[in-house]
N, C-alpha and C positions, 0 to 999 in steps of 0.2 A: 260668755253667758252659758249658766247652763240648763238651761229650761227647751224643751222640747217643743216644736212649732206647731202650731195648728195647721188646718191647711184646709183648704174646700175644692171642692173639684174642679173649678176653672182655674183662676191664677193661684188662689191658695197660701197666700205669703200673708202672716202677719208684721206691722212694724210696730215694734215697741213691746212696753210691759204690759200695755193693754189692746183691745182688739179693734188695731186696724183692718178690714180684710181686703184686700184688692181684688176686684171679683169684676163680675161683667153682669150688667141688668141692661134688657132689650138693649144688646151691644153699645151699652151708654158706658163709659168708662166715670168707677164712683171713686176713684183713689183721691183723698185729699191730700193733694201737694202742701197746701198751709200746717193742717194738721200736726201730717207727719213731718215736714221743717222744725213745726214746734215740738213738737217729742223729741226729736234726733238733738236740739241744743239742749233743752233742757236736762238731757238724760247725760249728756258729753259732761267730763268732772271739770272742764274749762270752758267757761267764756270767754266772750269777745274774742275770739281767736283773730291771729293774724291772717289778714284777707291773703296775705301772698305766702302766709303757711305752704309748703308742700311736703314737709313730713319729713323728707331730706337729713338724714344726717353726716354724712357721708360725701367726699366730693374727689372728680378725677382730676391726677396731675400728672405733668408731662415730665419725665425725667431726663436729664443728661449729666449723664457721669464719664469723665475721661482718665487714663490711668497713664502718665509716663513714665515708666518705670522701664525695667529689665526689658529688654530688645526680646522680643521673641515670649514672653512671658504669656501665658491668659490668666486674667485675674479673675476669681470670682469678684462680684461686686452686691450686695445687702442692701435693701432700707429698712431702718426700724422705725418704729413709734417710739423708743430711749434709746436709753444709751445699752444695748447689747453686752457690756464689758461688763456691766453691775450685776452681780448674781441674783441681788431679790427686785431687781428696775420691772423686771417681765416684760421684758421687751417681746413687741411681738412683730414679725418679718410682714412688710407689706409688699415689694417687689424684690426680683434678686435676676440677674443675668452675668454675661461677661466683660470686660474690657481690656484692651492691651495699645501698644501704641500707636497699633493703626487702624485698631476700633471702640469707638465709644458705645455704650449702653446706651440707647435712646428706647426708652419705651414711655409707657401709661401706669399710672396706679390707681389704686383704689386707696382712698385713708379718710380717718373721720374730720368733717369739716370743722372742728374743735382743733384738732392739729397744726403748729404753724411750725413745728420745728421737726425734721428729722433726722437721724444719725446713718451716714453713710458710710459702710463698711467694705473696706478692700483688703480681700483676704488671698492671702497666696498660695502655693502649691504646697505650704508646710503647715496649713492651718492657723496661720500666725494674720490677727487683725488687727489694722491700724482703724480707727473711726474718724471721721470729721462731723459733727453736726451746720446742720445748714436749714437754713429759712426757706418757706414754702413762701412765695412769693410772686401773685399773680398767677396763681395756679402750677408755677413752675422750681424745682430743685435744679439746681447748676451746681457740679464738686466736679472739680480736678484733683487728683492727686499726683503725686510726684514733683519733677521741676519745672512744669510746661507752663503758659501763659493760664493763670489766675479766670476763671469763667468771670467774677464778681469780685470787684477790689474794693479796701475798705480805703477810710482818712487815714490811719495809723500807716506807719513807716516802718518795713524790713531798713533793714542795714548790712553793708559787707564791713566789718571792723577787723584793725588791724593795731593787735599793742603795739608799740612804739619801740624801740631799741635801744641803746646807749652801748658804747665803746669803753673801755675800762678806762677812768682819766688819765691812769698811766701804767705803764707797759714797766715789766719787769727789768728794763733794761735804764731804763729813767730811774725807777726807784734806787737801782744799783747804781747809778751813776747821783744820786742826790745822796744819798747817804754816805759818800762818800766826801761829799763837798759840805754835805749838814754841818750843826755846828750842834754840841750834847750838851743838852740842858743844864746848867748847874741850879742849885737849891737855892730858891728866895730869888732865882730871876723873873724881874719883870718882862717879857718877850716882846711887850710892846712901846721899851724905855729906847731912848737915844743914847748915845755914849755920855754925851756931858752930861748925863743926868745926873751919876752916879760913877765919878772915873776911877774909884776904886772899886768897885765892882766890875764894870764895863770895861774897863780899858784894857786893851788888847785882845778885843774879840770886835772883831771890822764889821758883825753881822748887825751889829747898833748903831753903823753911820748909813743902814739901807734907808734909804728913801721908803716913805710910808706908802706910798704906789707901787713898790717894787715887792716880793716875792720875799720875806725871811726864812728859809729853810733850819727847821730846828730835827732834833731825834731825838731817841731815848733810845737806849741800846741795853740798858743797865735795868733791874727791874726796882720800882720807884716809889713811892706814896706822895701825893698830895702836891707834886712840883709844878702842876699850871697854873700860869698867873700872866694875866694882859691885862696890861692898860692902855688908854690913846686909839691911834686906828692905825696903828700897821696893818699891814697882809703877812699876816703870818701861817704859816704851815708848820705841822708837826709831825715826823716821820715815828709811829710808836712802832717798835722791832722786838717789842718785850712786852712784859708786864708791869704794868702802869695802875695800882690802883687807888681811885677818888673816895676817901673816906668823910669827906664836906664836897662841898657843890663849890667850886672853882669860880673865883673871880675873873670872867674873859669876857675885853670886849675887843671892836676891829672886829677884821676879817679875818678868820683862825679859823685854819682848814687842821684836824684831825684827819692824818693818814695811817690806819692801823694795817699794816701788813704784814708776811708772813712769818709768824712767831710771836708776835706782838700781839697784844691783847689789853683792853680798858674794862677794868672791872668796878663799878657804880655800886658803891656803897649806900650812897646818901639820893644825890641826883647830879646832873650834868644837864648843863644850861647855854647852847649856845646862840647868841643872840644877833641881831644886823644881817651881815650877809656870811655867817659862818657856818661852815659844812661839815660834815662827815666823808671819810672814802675808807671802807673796810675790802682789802686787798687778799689775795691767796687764801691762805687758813688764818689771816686774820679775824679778830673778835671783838665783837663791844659785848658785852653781859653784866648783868646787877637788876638796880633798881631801876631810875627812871631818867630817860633823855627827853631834853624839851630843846623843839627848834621853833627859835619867833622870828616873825618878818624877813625868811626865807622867802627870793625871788627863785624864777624858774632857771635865772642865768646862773644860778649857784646850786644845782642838785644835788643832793646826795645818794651816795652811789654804795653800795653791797656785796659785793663778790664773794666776802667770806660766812659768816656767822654771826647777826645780832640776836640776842637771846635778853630779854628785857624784862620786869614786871609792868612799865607801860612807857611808850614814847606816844609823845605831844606833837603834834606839829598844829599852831593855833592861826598861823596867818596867812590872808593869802598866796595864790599861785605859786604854793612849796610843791617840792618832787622829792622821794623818798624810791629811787630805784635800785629791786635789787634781783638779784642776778645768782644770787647764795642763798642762806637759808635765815629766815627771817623769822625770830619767836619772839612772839608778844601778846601779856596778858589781855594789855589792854590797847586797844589804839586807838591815840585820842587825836584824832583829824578833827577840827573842828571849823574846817570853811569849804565849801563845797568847791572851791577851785584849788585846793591842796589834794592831792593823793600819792597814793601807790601804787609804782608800776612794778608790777612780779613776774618776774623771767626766770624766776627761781624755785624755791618752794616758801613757802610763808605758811604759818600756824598761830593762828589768832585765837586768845579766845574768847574777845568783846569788842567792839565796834562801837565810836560814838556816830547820833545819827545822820552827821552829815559827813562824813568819810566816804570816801573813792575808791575804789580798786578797779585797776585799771590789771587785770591776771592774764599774762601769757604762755603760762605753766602750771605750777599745780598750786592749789588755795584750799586751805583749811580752817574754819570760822568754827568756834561755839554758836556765837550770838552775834549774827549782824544784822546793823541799820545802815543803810546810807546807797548809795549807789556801786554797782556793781556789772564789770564790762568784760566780757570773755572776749578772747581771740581764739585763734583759731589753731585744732589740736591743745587746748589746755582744758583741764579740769577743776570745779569748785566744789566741793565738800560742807555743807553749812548745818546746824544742828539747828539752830530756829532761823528763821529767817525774815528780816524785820517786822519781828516785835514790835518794836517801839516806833516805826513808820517813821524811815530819815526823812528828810526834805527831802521832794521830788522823788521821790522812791521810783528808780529805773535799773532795768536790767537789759542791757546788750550783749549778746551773744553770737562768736563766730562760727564758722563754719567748721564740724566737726567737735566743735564744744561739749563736753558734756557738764552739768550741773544735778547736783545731789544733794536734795532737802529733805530735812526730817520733819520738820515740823516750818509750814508756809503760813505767814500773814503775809497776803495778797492787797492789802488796801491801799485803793488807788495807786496799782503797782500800773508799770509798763514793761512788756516782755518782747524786746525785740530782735527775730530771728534775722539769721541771711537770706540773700534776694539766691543768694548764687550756693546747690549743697546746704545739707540738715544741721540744725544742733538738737541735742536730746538735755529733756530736763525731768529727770527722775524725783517725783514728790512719794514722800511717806503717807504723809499727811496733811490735809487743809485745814486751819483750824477757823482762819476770818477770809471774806472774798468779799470784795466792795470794790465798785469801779476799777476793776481789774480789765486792763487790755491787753491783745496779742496780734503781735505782727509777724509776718517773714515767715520762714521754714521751720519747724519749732516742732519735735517729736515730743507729747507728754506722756509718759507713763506714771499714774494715780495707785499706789500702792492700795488705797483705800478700797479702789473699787474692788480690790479682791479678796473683802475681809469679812463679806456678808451683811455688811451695811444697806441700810433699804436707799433711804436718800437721809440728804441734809440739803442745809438752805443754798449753802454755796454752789452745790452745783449747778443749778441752772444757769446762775450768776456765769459760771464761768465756761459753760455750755455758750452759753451768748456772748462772750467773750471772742470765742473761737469761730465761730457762726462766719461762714463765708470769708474765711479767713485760710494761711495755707496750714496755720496748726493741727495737728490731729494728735489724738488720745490712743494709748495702746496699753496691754497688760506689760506687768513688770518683765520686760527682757525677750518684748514680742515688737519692740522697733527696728525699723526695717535698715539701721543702719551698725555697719561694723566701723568701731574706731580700736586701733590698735593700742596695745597697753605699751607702756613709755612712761620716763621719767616725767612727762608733763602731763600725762592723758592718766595716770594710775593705772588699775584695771581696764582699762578700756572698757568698750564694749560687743559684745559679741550675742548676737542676736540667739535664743534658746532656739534649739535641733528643728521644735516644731512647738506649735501653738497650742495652748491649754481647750479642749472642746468645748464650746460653745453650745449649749440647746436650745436650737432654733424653730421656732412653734409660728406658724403662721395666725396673722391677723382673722378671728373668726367674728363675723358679721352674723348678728341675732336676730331673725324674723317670728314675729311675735304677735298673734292674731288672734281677733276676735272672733267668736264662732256663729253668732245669734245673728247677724245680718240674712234680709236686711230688717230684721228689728235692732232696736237700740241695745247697749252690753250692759255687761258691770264694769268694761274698760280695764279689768284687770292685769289685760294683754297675755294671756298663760292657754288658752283655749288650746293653741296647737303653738308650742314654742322648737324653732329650728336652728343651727347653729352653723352657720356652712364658711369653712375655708378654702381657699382655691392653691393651687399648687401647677406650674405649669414646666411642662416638659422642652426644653428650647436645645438648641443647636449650638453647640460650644463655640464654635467657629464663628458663627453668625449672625447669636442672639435671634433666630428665628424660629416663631412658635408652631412646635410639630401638635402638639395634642392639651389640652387643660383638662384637671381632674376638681371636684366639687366634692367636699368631703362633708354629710350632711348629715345631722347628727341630728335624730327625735329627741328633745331633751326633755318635752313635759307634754301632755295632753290635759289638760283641766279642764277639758268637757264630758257629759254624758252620754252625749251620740256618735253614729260614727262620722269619723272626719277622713279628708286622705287628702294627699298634697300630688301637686307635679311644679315643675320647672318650665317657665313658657320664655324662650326667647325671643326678645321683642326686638323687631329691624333686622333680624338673619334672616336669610331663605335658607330652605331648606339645603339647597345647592353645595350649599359651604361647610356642612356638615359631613365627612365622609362619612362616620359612623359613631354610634353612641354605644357604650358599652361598660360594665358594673363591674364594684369589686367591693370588696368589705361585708357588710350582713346585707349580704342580696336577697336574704328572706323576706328581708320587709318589703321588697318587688312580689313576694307571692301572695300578698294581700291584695293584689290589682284584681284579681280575679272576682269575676261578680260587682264588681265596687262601681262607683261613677266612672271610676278611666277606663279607657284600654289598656289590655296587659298588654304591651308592647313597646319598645324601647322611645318611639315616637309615633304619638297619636297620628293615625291615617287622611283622618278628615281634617279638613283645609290646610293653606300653605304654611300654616306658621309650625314652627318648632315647639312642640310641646313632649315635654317625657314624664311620664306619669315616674313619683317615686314610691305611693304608698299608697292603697284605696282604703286601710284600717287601721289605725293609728294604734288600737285599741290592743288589736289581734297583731300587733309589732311585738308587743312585747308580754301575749298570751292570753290576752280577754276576747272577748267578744260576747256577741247575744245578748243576753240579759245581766251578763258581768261588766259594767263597763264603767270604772273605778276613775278620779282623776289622779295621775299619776304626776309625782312630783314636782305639786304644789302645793305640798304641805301635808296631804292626806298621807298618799299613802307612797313609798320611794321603789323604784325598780332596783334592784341588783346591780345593773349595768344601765350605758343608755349605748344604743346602737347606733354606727353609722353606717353609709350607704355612701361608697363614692361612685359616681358620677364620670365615665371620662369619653370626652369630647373630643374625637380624633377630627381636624380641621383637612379641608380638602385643600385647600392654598397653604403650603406650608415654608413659604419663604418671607413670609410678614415677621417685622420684626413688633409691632405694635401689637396689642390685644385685640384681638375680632371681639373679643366679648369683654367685655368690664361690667363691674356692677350695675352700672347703666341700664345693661340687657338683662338683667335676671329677675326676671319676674316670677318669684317661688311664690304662690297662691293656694288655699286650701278650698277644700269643696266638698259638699254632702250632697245626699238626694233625700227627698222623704219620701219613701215608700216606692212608688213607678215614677215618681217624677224626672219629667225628661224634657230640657236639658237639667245640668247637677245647675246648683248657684255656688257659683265662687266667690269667694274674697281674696283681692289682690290688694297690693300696698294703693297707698294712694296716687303716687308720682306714674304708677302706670294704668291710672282710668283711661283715659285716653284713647287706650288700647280697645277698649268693650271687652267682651268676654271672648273665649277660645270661639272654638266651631264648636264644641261639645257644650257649652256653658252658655250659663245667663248669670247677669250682672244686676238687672233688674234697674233698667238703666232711668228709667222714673225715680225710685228710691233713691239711686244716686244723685239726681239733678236738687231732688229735697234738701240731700244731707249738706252740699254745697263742700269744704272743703275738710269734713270732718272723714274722721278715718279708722278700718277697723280692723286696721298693720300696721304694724311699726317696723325698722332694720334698724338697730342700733350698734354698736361697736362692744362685744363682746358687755354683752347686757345681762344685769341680774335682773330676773322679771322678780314681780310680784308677786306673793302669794296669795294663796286662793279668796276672794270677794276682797281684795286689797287694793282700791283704786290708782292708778298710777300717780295721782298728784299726790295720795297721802303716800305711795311708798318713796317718792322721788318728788321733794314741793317747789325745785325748781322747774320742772317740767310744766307747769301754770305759765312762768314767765315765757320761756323759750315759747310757750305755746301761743302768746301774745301779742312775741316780737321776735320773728323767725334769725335774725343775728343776733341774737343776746343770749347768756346761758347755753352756751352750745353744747358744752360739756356736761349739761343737766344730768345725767344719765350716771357722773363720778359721782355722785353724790344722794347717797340712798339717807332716808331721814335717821335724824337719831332718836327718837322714839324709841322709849325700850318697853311701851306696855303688852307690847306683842310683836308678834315676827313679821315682819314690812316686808321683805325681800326671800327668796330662796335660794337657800345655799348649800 
């Protein structure tokens, strides 16, 4: 408000826009309590307000953070309100101390009771941070990091995975000694004919009276086109020692194992079709290459096996529980797994560059995809390389990963994925980019590095998605090449990884709490909340070793005045005795302390009279920033803007200095403004509403009738870094969900994000 008060020579208070006067007639007291009740609602821009209102925005929580990491290490340890890593998130620091592995951070915070999620960051001696976001639940954060017992476990499943192995079918010493005994194809042989079928063909080659359960050992030594050909169901085998090439797809049925070894080579013109229980085994610098291999109703008992070089335009495997293991290098355009108990197991290197969507890899080396769908399972010390990464959402979309894994996506669809880490040691999974996140889970040990977050991006939709994801989980989020794990580079690992020198800096700005007051009490306002606006963050000095708080500093910042009289503030701590205060002492524009002088306060660090803790910061708001007398302008609420806005820190040297908990929290801080008119003595103060209870200083009057009228109405707010209103701009019309919030004290809590969008004029001050 900014109207000037009347006043009479006894009590002298008017309430409201019109004249109430509280005054004393033959010591009869004539104050109308109904009256002024009815003024004080009508005048408020909300009814019906909530009876258990208390104005409250803002709630304390207990923190425990633990760190197992490096033996001897001290971590810094962060909470933010975001995510810290995103350069336009503007995260803002709400508590910050130490931990290592035989001290956890246990402290108190302050954060806006709108807030259920915060991001906890453990930052090392190189400036390099990992973050984990975590749920504020029951007043309380729990985050571990490292590999120590989990504070909060989810349903989801870590995993210790281990690919699987396979022994080469046969040894250099077998194949020399079979090819020796083989028997060399001739042109137009059936492989799977008996001798009497054909005695002038067959006759005199004893490998056509084998029994069809037994073993027919064939070769090709000679280089060849087009000479495969089975009928019947022998077990036939083919040692290829040459070049073999399929310019038609070969009639083969039975069991026909293709063994391509060293020199030998099958080159697929057309395609190559092996069906029942017939295999592949590529040996030494053996090779399949061409077009396309199809294996049907392959069992697990008949694997095929890889040591040398398959180079393909696409291989098929359509039926179930096939195995495709290789061990060599494996290229293919396309791979068409199409049952989700067929896969491939890679101990080698493999280079894909399409994936149908229910395909397997089972990778225990190094993995190179354009495009995959399907499932996908890292061991341990192996690397995967993927350019999208399912697109097209396989069946069951799952990714296990082992220990020491690393994985590398360029472009991630997350829907309805699962990502699960080791119980035992990290995997790191390097994203470029997120493009979809839908029912995305994460388990186990799981380092993520988000290329994105480093691109000046504000938000997208997926991150919370995957923020909640991670939430009390052991994953955590890091910049590119600031995870805290070293894997050696190797034929299975590529580049490894190797964690950057030191960490990218981070600007870290403390959470600043807005108090925001009405001047005209106790008459009724315009509610515009701007009268005298304060902006205080706290910043506390602690003991490395100990986490225990030596001194706290109050950094308080005049940001508006939008009244015409003079106003001036102090800080009252409420429930401290004086006792505990060693001593109080200023830094920053301490000029605005030389306004004390004359004014309602004492100039002095802490008010003399009664027990409580009071430190005057300013007696003229006015004369802060160079008016006074009969100049007395409102200052940036639209009229007219200061140059600068000043602050004034505040520090609080604590007499007990081995607490590791806050003696003070926003609880205790009762920042209050106050005038006098003309001699009057005591000043009246306005304090928030959550500390009536209090009365007024020793110095002060509250006018504690007026209050009992106003019932729970209020003429302060503290909001979490708040855009006030601008001048004669009601709080509901600049902010219209603060009606709601104001009706039903758990609803809209975060009223305060959301300034109106109105564009017929300026709502807010910025």
């Amino acid at each position: 408000m900014k109207f000037n008060l009347c006043k009479s020579s006894t009590v002298s208070l008017l309430v409201g826009a019109v004249a109430f006067t509280s005054c004393v007639d033959n010591d009869k007291n004539l104050f109308d309590v109904e009256k002024t009740k009815e003024l004080y609602q009508s005048s408020f821009p909300v009814q019906n307000i909530d009876p258990s209102m208390d104005w409250k925005t803002t709630q304390g929580v207990n923190v425990s953070v633990s760190v197992n990491e490096d033996m001897g290490t001290n971590y810094k340890v962060q909470l933010f309100d975001a995510n810290p890593l995103n350069k336009n998130s503007n995260a803002r620091l709400l508590a910050e101390g130490y931990a290592n592995q035989d001290m956890k951070l246990e402290t108190t915070m302050d954060c806006p009771t709108a807030l259920t999620t915060v991001f906890v960051a453990r930052v090392d001696n190189k400036g390099r941070y990992i973050v984990k976001p975590a749920n504020i639940s029951n007043g309380r954060v729990a985050v571990a990091f490292g590999n120590g017992n989990t504070i909060v476990s989810r349903a989801t499943r870590s995993v210790d995975f281990t690919v699987p192995t396979m022994e080469a079918p046969y040894s250099e010493q077998e194949i020399a000694s079979k090819l020796q005994e083989a028997t060399e194809i001739q042109q137009d042989w059936n492989l799977g004919a008996m001798q009497n079928w054909d005695k002038n063909k067959y006759e005199g080659y004893d490998i056509f009276n084998t029994p069809n359960n037994q073993p027919r050992f064939f070769k090709i030594t000679s280089p060849c086109t087009d000479i495969l050909y089975s009928s019947g169901s022998a077990t036939i085998k083919v040692i290829v020692a040459t070049k073999l090439t399929l310019t038609k797809t070969p009639d083969l049925s039975g069991h026909v194992e293709l063994i391509v070894v060293a020199g030998g080579e099958i080159v697929i013109s057309d395609g190559l079709k092996l069906s029942r229980t017939s295999q592949i085994t590529v040996l030494g610098d053996g090779k399949i290459t061409g077009e396309k291999l199809e294996l049907t109703n392959v069992g697990s008992a008949n694997p095929n096996y890889n040591a040398g070089t398959i180079e393909l335009d696409k291989f098929t495997m359509s039926e179930p529980n096939g195995l495709i293991y290789n061990c060599g290098t494996f290229k293919v355009d396309n791979l068409d797994i199409r049952n989700n108990t067929t896969k491939l197991v890679n101990q080698g290197k493999a280079y894909i560059e399409e994936t149908h969507t229910r395909c397997t890899i089972e990778n225990g080396c190094y993995l190179e995809v354009e495009d995959f769908d399907g499932v996908l399972r890292l061991g341990e010390l192996s690397s995967a390389t993927i350019e999208t990464y399912n697109k097209n959402r396989g069946d069951n979309p799952d990714l296990t990963l082992g220990k020491n894994s690393i994985l590398n996506i360029e472009k991630a669809y997350l829907t309805e994925e699962h990502f699960h880490g080791p119980s035992n040691g990290y995997a790191l999974v390097k994203i470029e980019e997120v493009e979809q996140l839908n029912n995305f889970q994460s388990a186990g040990n799981i380092y993520y590095e988000i290329k994105e977050f480093d691109d000046d991006i504000s938000t997208e939709k997926w991150m919370d998605r995957f923020y909640d994801a991670l939430k009390n989980s052991e994953g955590t989020i890091s910049k590119f090449g600031e995870s805290p794990i070293t894997i050696p580079a190797g034929d299975c690992t590529g580049e490894g990884n190797t964690p950057n020198e030191s960490g990218e800096e981070i600007e870290v700005n403390p959470m600043n709490y807005t108090y925001a007051f009405e001047d005209n009490y106790p008459s009724a306002g315009d509610y515009d909340f701007n009268d005298i606006v304060l902006n205080v963050s706290t910043e506390y000095t602690k003991e490395k070793s100990t986490n225990a708080i030596k001194s706290i500093q109050y950094n308080i910042t005049l940001s508006a005045v939008g009244a015409t009289k003079q106003l001036g503030a102090a800080l009252r701590l409420v429930d401290v005795n004086k006792s505990a205060i060693a001593s109080v002492s200023f830094n920053g524009r301490t000029e605005m302390r030389s306004t004390l002088a004359n004014s309602m306060f004492e100039n002095s660090a802490i008010e003399s009279n009664g027990n409580e803790v009071v430190i005057p910061l300013f007696g003229d708001a006015h004369q802060v920033y160079g008016f006074g007398g009969n100049s007395r302008p409102m200052l940036n609420t639209d009229q007219q803007r200061t140059n600068e806005v000043y602050t004034l820190k505040v520090i609080i040297t604590l007499t007990d200095q081995s607490k590791t908990a806050p003696v003070l929290t926003k609880d205790n801080l009762d920042f209050f403004i106050a005038y006098s008119m003309g001699n009057q003595s005591p000043r009246t103060e306005i304090h928030l509403y959550e500390f009536r209870k209090y009365g007024a200083t020793a110095n002060g009057n509250v006018h504690k009738e007026n209050l009992d009228a106003a019932g729970n109405l209020t003429w302060g707010i503290s909001v979490p870094e708040f855009k006030y209103p601008t001048e004669m701009t009601k709080i509901t019309d600049a902010y219209p969900q603060f009606e709601a919030w104001a009706q039903n004290h758990t609803s809209n809590l975060d009223w305060y994000k959301y300034p109106t969008d109105k564009t017929d004029k300026k709502y807010i001050f910025e």
